[in-house]
C-alpha positions, 0 to 999 in steps of 0.5 A, a space after each residue: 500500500 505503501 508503494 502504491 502511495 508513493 507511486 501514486 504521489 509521484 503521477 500526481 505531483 508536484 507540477 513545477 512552472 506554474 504560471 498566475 493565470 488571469 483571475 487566478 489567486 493565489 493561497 496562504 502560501 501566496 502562490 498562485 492558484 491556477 483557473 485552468 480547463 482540462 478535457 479527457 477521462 475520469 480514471 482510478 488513478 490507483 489502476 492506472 499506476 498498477 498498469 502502467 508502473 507495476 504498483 501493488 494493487 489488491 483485487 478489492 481496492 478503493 478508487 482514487 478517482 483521478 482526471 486524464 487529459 488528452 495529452 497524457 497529465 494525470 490530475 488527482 480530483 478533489 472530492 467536493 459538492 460540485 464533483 460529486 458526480 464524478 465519484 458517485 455516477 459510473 455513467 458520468 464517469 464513463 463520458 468524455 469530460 470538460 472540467 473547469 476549475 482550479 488548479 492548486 499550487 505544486 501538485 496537480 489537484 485539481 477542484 472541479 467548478 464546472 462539468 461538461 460533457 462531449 458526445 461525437 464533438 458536441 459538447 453538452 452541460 451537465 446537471 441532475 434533474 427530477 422529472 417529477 418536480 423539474 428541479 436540477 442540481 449539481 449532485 446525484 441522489 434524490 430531489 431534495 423536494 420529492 426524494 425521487 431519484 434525480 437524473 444525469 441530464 444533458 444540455 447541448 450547449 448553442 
């Protein structure tokens, strides 16, 4: 487990160079935060070091839910309300993605603030809805008004 972390840690981490963007903040630290939009895949970032770099992964293992983009960058994801989706719903999971969001200093977290997705190079916005109360959200589950289970949903953008 311990190589695995370590391996692990060495994908994600740290990023060097990183640039202040535009409205980017910077933390505590006083570095900048980075507003950053990436495409690609949601992956197990713990299966992808055991196929590619031989990390010691049990059969029954938790997902660390990572983001690959087009050019080959693993990002570890942030788990927060708006993400949710991402480490809830398979079928989110499985699509094609757009993330927005920031980008931390010295590592390649990254906390997603908007999710779309991309179906034969249309892309889509992404939310939840209940068809009983027409109500949309960020975040799988139940409608807060019904408790009717909400629906991945899918807006081409014009």
């Amino acid at each position: 487990a311990f190589r695995l972390a370590m391996i692990i840690l060495a994908a994600v981490g740290p990023c060097t160079g990183l640039a202040q963007a535009p409205g980017g903040g910077g933390d505590v630290s006083g570095k900048a935060i980075r507003e950053v939009t990436l495409r690609g895949h949601v992956i197990c970032l713990a299966e992808v070091m055991h196929r590619l770099h031989g990390a010691d992964l049990p059969t029954a293992h938790p997902h660390i839910f990572g983001f690959k983009t087009a050019d080959g960058t693993y990002h570890t994801l942030l788990r927060t309300k708006l993400s949710e989706g991402l480490f809830v719903d398979a079928e989110l999971r499985e699509r094609e993605l757009i993330l927005k969001g920031r980008l931390f200093p010295d590592s390649r977290v990254f906390e997603v603030s908007n999710i779309r997705s991309v179906k034969d190079g249309v892309i889509y916005d992404v939310f939840y809805r209940c068809d009983v109360c027409v109500i949309q959200t960020l975040k799988p589950g139940e409608c807060m008004c019904c408790q009717a289970p909400v629906v991945l949903t899918e807006k081409r953008l014009d």
